[in-house]
Backbone as numpy.savetxt, mean C-alpha at the origin, in Angstrom:
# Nx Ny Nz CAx CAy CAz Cx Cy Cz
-8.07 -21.51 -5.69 -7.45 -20.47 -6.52 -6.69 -21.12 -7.67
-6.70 -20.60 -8.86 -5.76 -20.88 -10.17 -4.23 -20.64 -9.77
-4.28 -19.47 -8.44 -2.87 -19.30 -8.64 -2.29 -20.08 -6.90
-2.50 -21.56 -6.93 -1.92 -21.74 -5.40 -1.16 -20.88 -4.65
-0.97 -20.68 -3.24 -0.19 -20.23 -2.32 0.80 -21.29 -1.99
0.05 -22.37 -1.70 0.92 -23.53 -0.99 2.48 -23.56 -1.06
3.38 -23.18 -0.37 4.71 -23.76 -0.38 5.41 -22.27 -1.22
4.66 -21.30 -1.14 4.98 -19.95 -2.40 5.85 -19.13 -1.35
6.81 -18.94 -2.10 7.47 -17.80 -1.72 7.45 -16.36 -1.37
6.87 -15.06 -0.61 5.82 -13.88 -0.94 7.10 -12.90 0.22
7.11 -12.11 -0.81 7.96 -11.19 0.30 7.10 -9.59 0.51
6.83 -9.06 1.38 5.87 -8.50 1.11 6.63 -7.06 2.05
6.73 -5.71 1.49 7.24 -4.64 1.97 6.05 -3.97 2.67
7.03 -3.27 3.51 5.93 -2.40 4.66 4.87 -3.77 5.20
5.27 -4.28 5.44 4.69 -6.20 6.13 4.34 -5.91 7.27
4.24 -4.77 8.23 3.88 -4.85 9.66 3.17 -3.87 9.25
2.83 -2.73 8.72 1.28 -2.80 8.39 0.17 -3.00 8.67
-1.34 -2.26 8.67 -2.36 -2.30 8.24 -2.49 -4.01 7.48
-2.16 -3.03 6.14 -2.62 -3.65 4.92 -1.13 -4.93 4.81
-0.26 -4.64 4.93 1.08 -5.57 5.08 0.63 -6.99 5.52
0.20 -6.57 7.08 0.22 -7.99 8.17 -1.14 -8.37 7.89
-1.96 -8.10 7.26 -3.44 -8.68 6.65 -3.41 -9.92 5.28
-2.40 -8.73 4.34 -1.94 -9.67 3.26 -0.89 -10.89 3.94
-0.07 -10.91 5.07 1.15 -11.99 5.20 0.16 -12.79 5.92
-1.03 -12.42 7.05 -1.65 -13.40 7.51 -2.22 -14.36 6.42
-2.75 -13.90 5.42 -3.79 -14.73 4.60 -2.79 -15.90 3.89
-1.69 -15.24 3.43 -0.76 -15.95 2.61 -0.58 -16.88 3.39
0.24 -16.76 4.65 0.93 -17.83 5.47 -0.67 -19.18 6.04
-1.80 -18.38 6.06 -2.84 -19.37 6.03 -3.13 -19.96 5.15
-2.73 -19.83 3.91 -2.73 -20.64 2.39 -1.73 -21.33 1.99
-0.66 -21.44 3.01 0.63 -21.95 2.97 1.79 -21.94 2.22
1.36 -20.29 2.28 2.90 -19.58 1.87 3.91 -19.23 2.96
5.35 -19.48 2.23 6.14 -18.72 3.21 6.69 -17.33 3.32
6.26 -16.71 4.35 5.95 -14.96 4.43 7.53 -14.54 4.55
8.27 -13.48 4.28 9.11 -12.38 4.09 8.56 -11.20 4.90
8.41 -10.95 5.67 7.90 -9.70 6.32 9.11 -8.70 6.25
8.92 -7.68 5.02 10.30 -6.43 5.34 9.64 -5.27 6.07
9.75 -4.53 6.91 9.84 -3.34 7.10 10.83 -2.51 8.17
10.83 -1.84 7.84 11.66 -0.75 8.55 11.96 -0.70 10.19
10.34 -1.39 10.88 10.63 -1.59 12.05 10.64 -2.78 12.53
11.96 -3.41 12.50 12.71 -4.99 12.86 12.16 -5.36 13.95
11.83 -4.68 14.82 10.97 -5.64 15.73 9.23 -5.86 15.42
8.67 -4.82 14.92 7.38 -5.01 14.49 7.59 -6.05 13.34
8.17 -6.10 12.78 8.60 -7.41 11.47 8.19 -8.40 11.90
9.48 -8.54 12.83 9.63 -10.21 13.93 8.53 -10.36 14.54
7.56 -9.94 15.09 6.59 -10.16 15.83 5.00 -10.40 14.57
5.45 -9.72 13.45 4.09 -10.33 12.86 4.60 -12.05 12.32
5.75 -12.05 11.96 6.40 -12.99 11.83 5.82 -14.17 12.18
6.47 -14.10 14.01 6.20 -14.84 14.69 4.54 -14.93 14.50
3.69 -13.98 14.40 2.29 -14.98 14.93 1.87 -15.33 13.34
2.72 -15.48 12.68 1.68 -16.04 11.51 1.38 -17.43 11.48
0.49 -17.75 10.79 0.31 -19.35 10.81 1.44 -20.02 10.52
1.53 -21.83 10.56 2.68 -22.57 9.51 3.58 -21.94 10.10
4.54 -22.30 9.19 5.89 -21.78 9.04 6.92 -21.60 8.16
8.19 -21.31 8.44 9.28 -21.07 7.00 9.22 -19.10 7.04
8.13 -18.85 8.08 8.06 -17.02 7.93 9.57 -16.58 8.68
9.50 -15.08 8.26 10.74 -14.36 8.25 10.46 -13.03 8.63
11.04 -12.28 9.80 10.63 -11.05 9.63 11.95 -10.46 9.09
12.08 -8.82 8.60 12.90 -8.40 8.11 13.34 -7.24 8.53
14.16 -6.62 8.95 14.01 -4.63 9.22 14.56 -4.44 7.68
14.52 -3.53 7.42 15.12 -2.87 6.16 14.63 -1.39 5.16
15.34 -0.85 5.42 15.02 0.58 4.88 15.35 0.25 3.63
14.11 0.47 2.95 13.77 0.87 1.35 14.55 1.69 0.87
14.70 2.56 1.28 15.62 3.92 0.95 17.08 3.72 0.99
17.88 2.87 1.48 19.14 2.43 1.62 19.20 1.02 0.78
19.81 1.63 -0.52 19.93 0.21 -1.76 20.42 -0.59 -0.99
21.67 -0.73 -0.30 22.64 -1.67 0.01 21.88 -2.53 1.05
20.60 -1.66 1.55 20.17 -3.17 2.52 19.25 -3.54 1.76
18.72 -2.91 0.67 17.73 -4.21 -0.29 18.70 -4.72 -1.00
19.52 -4.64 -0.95 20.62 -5.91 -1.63 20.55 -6.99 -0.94
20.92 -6.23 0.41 21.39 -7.95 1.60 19.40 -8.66 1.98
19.07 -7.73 2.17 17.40 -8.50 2.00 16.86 -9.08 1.05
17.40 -9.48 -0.21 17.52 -10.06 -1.45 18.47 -10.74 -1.15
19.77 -11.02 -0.70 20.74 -11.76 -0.29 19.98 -13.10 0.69
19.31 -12.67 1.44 18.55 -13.39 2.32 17.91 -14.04 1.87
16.59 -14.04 1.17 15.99 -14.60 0.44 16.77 -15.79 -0.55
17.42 -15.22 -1.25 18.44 -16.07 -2.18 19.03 -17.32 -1.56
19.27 -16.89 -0.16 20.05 -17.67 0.87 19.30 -18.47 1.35
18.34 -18.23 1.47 17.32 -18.84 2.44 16.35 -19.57 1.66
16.00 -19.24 0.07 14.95 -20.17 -0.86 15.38 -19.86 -1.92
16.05 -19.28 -2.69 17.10 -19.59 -3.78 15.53 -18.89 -5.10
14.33 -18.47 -4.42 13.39 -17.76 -5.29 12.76 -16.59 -4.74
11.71 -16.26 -5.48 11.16 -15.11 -4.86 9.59 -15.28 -6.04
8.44 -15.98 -5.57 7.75 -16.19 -5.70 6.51 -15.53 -6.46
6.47 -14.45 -5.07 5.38 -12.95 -5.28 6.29 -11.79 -4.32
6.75 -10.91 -5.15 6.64 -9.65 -4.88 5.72 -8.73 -4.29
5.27 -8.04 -3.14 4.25 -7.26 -3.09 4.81 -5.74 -2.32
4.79 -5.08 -3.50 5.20 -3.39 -2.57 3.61 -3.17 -2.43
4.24 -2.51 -0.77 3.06 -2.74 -0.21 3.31 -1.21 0.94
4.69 -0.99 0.96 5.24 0.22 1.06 4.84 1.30 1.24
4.16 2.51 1.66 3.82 4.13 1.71 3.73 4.68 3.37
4.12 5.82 2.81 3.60 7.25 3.93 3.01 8.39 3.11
2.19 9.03 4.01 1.63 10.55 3.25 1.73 11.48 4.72
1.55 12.67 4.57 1.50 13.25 5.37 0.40 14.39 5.19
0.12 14.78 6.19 -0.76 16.00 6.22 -0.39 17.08 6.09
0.44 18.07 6.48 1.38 18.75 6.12 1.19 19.28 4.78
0.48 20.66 4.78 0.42 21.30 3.26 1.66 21.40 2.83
1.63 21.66 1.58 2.78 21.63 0.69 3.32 23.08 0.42
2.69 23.87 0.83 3.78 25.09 1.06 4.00 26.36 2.46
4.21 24.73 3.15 4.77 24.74 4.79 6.12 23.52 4.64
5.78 22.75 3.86 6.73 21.19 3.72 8.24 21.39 3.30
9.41 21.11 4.27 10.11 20.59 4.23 10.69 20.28 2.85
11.36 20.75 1.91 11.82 20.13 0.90 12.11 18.52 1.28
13.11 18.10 2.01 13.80 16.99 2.70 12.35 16.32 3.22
11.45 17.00 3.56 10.18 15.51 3.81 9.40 15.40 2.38
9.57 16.38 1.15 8.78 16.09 -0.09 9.61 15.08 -0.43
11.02 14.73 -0.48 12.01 14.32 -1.19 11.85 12.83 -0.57
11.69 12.88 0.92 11.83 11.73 1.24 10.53 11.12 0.64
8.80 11.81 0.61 7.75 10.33 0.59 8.16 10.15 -0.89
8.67 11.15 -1.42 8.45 10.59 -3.46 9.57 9.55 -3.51
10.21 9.32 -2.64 11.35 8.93 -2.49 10.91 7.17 -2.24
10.41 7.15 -0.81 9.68 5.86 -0.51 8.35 5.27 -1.37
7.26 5.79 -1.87 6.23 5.96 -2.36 6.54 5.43 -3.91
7.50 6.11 -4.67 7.74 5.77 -6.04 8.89 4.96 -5.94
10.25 5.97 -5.87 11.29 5.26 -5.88 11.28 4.11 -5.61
11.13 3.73 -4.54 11.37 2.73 -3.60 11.16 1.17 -4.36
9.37 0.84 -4.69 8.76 0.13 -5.17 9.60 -0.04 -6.24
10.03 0.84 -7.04 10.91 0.37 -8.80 12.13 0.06 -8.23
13.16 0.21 -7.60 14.16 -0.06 -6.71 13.87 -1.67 -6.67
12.73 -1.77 -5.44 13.06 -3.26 -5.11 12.31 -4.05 -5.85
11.69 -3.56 -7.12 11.30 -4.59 -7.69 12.67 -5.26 -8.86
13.20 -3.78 -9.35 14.57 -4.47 -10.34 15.39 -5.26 -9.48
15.65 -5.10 -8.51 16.92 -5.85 -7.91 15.92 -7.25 -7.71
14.81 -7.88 -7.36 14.64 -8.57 -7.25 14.04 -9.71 -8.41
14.48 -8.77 -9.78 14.46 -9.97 -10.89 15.05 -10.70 -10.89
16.13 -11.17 -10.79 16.86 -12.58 -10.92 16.34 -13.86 -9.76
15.28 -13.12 -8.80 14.73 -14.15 -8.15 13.50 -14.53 -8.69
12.61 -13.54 -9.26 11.41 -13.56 -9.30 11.80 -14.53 -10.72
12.92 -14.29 -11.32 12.71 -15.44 -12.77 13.48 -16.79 -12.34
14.17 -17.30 -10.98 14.02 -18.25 -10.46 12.61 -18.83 -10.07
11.66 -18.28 -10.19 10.34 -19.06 -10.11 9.88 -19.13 -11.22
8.75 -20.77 -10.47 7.94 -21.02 -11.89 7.17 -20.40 -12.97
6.52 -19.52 -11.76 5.21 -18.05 -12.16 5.16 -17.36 -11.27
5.94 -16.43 -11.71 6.65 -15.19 -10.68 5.73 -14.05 -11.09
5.27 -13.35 -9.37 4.32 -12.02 -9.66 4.72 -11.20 -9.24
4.40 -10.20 -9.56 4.22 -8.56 -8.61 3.18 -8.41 -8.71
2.80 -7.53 -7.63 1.79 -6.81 -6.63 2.31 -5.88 -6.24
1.88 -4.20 -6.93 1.90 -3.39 -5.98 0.84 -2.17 -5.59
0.55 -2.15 -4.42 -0.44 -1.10 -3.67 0.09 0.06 -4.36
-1.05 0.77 -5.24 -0.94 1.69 -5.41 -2.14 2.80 -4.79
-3.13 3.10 -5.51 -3.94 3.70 -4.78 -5.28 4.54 -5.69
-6.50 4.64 -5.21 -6.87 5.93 -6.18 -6.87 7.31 -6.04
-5.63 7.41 -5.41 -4.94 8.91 -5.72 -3.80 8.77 -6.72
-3.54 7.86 -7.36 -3.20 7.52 -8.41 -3.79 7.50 -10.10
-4.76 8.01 -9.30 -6.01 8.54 -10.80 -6.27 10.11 -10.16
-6.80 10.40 -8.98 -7.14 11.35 -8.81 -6.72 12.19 -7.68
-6.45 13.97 -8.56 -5.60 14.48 -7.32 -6.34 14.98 -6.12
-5.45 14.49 -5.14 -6.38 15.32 -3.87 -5.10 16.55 -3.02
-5.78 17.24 -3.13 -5.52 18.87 -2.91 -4.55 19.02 -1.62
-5.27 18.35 -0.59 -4.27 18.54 0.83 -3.02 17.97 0.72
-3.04 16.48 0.03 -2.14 15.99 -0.40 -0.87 15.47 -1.65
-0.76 16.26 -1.67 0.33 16.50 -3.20 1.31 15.61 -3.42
1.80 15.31 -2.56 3.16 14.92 -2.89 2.72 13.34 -2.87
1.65 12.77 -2.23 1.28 11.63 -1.71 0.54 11.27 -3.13
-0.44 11.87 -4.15 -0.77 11.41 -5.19 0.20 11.92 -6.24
1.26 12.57 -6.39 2.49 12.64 -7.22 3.03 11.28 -6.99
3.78 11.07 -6.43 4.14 9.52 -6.04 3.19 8.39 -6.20
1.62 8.75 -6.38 1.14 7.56 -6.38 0.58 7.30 -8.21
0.64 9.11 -8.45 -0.14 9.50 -10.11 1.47 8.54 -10.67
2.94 8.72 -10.26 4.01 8.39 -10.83 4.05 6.45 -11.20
3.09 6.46 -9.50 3.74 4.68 -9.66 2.90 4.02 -10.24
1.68 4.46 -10.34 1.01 3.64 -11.39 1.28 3.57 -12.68
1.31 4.95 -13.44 2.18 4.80 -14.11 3.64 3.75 -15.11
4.03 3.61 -13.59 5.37 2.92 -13.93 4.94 1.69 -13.73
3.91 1.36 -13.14 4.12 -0.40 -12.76 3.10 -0.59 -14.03
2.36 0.08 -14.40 1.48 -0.34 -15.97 2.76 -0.69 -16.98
3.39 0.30 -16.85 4.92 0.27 -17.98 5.72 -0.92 -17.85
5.63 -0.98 -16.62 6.42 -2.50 -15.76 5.88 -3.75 -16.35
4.30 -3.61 -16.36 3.50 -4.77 -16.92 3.90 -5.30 -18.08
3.79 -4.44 -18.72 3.43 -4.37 -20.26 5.43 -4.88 -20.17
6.05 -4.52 -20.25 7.54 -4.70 -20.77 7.91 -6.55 -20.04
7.05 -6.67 -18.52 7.71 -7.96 -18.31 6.98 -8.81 -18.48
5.75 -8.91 -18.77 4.76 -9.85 -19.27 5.32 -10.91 -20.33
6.22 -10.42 -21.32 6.30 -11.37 -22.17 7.74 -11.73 -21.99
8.77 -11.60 -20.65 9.62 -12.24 -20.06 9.33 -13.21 -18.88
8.14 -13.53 -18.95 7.76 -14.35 -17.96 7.28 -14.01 -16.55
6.97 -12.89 -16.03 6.62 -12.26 -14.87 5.29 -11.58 -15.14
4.41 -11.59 -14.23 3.38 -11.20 -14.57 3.21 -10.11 -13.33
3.11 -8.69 -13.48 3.03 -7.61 -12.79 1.62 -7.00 -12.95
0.94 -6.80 -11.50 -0.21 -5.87 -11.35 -0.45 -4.86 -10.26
-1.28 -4.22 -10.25 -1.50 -3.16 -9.13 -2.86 -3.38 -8.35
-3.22 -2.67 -7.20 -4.33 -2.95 -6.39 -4.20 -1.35 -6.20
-5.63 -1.16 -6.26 -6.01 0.81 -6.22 -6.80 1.07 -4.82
-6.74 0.76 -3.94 -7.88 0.99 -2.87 -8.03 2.05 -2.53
-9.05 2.71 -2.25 -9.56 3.94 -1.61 -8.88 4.10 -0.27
-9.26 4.82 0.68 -9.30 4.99 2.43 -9.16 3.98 2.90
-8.47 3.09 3.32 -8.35 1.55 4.34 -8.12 1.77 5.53
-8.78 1.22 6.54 -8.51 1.56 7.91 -7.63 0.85 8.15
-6.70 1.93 8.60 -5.28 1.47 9.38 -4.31 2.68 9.96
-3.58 2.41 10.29 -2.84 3.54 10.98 -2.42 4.08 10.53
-1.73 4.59 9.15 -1.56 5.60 8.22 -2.90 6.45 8.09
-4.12 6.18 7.77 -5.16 6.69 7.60 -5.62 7.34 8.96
-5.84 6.87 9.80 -5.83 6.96 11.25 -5.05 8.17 11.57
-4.12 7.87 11.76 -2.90 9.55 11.24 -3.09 10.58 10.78
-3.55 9.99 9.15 -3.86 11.21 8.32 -5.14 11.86 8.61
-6.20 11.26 9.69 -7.62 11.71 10.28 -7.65 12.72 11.33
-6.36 12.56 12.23 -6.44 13.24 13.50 -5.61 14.66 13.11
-4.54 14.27 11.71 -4.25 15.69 11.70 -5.05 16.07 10.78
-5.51 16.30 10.36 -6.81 16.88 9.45 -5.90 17.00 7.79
-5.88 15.58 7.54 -5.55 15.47 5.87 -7.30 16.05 5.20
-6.71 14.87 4.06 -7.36 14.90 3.08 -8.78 14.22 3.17
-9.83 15.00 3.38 -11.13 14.87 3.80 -11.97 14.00 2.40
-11.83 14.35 1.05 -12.54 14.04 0.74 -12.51 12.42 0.45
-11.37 11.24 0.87 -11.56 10.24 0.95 -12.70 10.13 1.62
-13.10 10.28 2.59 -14.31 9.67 3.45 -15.36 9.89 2.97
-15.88 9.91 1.78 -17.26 10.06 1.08 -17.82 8.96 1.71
-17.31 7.97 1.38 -18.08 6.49 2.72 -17.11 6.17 3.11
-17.50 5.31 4.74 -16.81 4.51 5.48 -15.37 4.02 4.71
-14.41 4.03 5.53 -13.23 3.51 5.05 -13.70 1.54 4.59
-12.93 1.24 3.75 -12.81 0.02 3.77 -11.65 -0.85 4.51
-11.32 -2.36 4.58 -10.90 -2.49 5.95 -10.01 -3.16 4.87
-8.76 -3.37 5.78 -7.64 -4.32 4.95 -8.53 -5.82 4.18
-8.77 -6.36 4.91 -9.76 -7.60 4.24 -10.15 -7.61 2.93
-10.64 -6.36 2.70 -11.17 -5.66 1.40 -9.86 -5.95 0.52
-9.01 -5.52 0.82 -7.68 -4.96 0.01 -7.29 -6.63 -0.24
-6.97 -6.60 0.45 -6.34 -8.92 0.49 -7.18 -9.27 -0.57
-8.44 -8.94 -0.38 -9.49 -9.81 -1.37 -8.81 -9.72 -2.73
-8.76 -8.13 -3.20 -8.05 -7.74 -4.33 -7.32 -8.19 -4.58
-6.00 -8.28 -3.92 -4.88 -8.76 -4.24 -5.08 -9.96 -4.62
-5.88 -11.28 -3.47 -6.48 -12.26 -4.20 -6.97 -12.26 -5.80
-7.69 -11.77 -6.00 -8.28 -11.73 -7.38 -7.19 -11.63 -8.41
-6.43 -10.53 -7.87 -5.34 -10.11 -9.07 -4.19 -11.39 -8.95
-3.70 -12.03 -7.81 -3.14 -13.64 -8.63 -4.05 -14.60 -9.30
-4.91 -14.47 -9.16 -5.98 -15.20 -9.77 -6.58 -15.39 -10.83
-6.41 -13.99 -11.06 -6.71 -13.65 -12.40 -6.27 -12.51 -12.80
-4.87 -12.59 -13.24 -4.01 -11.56 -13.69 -4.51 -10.32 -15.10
-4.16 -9.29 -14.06 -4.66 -8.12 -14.65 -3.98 -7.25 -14.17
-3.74 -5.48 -15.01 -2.81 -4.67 -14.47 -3.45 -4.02 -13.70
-4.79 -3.95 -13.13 -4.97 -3.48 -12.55 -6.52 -3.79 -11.29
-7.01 -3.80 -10.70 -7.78 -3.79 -9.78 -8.03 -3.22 -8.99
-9.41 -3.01 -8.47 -9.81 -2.01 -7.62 -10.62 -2.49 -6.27
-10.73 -2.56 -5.03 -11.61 -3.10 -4.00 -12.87 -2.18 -4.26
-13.18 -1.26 -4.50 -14.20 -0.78 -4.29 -14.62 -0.46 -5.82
-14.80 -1.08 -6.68 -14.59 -0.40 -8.18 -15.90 0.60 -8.21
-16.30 1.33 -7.61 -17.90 2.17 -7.85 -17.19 3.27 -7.50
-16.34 3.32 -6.16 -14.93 4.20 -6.25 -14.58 5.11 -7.32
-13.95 3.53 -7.97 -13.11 3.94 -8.99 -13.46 4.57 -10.70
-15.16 4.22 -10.80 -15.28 4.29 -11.79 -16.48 5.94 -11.36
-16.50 6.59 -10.41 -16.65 8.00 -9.86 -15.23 9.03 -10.50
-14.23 8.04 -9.54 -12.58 9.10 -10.02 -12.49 9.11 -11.48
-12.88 8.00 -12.09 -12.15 8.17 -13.26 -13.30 9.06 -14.32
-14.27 8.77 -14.31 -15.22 9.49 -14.54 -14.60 11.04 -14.53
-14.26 11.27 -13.46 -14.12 13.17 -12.87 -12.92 13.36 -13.62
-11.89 12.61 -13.61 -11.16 13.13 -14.67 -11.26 13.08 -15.97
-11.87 12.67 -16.43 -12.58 12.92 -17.94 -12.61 14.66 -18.40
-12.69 15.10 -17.24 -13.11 16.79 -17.78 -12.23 17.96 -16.25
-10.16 17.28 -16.05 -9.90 17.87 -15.06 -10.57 19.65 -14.64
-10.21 20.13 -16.05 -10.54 21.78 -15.31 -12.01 21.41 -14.76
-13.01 21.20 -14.36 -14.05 21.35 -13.57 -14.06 20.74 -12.34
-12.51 20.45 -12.15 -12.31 19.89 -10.82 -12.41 20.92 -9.64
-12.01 22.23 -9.90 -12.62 23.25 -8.91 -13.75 23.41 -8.72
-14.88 23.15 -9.58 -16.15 23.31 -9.43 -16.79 21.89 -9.34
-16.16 20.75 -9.05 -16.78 19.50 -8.50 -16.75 19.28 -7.09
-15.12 19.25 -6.68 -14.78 19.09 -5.07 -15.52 19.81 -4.66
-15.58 21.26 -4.06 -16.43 21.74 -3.03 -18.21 21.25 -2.98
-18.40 20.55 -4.12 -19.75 19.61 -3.97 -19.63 18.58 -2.98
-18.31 17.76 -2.79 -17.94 16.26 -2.43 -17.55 16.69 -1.01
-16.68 17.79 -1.07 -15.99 18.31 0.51 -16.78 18.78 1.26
-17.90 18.80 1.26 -18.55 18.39 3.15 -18.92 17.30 3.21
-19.32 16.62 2.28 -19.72 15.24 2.54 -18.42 15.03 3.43
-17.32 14.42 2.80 -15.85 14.21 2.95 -15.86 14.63 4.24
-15.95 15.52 4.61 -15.70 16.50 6.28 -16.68 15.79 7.15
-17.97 16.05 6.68 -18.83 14.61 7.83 -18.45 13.54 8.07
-17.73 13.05 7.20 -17.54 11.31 6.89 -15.96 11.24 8.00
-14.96 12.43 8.11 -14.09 12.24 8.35 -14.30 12.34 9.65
-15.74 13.25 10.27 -15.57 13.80 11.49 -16.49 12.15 12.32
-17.31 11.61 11.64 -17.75 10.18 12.00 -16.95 9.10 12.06
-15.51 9.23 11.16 -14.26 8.53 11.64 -13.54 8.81 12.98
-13.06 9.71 13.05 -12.73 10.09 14.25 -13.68 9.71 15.50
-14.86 9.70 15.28 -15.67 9.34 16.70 -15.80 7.91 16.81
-15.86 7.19 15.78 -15.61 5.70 15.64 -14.10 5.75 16.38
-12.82 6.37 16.05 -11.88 5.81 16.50 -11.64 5.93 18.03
-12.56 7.16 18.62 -12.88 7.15 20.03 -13.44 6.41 20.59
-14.20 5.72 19.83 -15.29 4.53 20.36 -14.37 3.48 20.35
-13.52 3.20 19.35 -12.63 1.82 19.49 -11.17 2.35 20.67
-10.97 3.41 21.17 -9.77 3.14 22.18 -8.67 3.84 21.45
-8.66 4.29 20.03 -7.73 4.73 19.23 -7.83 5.86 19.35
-8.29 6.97 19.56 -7.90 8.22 19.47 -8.75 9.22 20.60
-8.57 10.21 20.96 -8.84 11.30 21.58 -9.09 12.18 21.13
-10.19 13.08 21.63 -9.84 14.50 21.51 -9.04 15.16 22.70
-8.18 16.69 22.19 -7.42 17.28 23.84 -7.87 18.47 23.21
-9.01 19.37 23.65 -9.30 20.34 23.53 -9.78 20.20 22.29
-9.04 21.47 21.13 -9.38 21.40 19.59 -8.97 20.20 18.84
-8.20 19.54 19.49 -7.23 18.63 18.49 -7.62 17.09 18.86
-7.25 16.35 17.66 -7.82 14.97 18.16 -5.59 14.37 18.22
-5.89 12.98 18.91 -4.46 12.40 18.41 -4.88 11.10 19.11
-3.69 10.36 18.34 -4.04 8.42 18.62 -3.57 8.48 20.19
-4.03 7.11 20.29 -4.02 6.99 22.02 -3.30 5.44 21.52
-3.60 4.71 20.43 -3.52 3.03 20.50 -3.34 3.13 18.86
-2.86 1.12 18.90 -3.27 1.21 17.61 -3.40 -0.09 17.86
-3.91 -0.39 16.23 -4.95 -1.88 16.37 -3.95 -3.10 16.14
């Protein structure tokens, strides 16, 4: 790679994860030293612990509470005096239509989803310009180009953060930081998994989910060869972006895509019965495991 790992600093949010503990495995096998933050301090510590090498860290820390991304930036500071690569890596969505929803659960994902990511990326400039060639990385998504219907609040937050981290690009690029995004479709993992058994948003599953591996690759590419943006599946991406070219005929496109989407979702679910992950109980499916 152009952009070594060796000896790199990578703090990586929502790190116990799917997509989190896929990206900290690869790093810590390229001989970086991993930052694992998330919310659940013992799932942290334990991806922690099995990563390759060493110098790894797990973290608990709620995104949503500034004062502990202060002291989790305190840590870092304390502990390597840089901050290498940035990666929000961060999200929830829910299934949950949007006019059944909770004000207080809309508030919270736009909250984690957008907020969050611009939050801990400002506080963590004065580390990221303690390094030599300091990056960001953040998971955004392609519901970040395109809206999907069940889920509102989940591509508001994601239509917002792309957005902002393009804006992000462009303003810190010529202060020495080089900021990009990764767009992936459906990734199998337990957010998705979730969003399958309660009957989200169907029309991701036009094909098979792609697997974290996929996503790492990306992220690979994008230190590698810095760009604001990247896609794992770009045939994906260049479908979405296509469709928005002409939004009003978006009522008269989806119901073309949404049975596909509904087959594809209902062949997920039987895959996840086949792997030990989920059930049906009567009408309803729900997880049994996770991977």
């Amino acid at each position: 790679m152009s952009y070594p790992l060796r000896d790199k600093v990578i703090l990586v949010t929502g790190g116990a994860g799917g997509i989190g503990s896929a990206l900290c495995h690869r790093f810590a096998a390229e001989g970086a030293a991993c930052l694992v933050a998330d919310i659940d301090t013992a799932r942290a510590e334990r991806v922690a612990a099995a990563l390759p090498g060493s110098g790894h860290t797990g973290i608990g820390c709620d995104l949503l509470d500034r004062a502990a991304v202060e002291r989790l930036f305190d840590r870092v500071s304390a502990a390597h005096g840089r901050l290498d690569v940035l990666v929000n890596n961060v999200g929830m969505t829910s299934a949950e239509r949007f006019d059944v929803r909770s004000v207080e659960s809309i508030r919270r994902e736009i909250e984690l989803n957008l907020l969050s990511p611009l939050i801990t990326t400002r506080i963590a400039i004065p580390l990221l310009r303690a390094a030599a060639d300091p990056r960001v990385v953040t998971t955004v998504s392609l519901g970040g180009i395109f809206p999907l219907g069940e889920t509102p609040i989940y591509t508001a937050s994601k239509f917002g953060l792309r957005g902002a981290m393009l804006s992000i690009a462009l303003d810190l690029r010529d202060k020495g930081i080089l900021a990009g995004s990764v767009l992936p479709s459906a990734t199998d993992t337990p957010m998705l998994r979730q969003e399958a058994v309660d009957g989200g948003n169907a029309l991701q599953f036009q094909d098979p989910p792609q697997q974290p591996a996929d996503v790492v690759a990306a992220v690979l590419r994008l230190l590698d060869r810095p760009r604001l943006e990247v896609y794992p599946k770009p045939s994906e991406s260049y479908l979405v972006r296509l469709a928005m070219l002409a939004p009003n005929l978006l009522p008269r496109l989806i119901p073309l895509f949404r049975k596909k989407g509904e087959r594809g979702m209902a062949r997920y679910l039987e895959e996840l019965r086949g792997r030990g992950l989920a059930r049906r109980d009567g009408g309803h499916w729900e997880l049994v495991g996770e991977a």
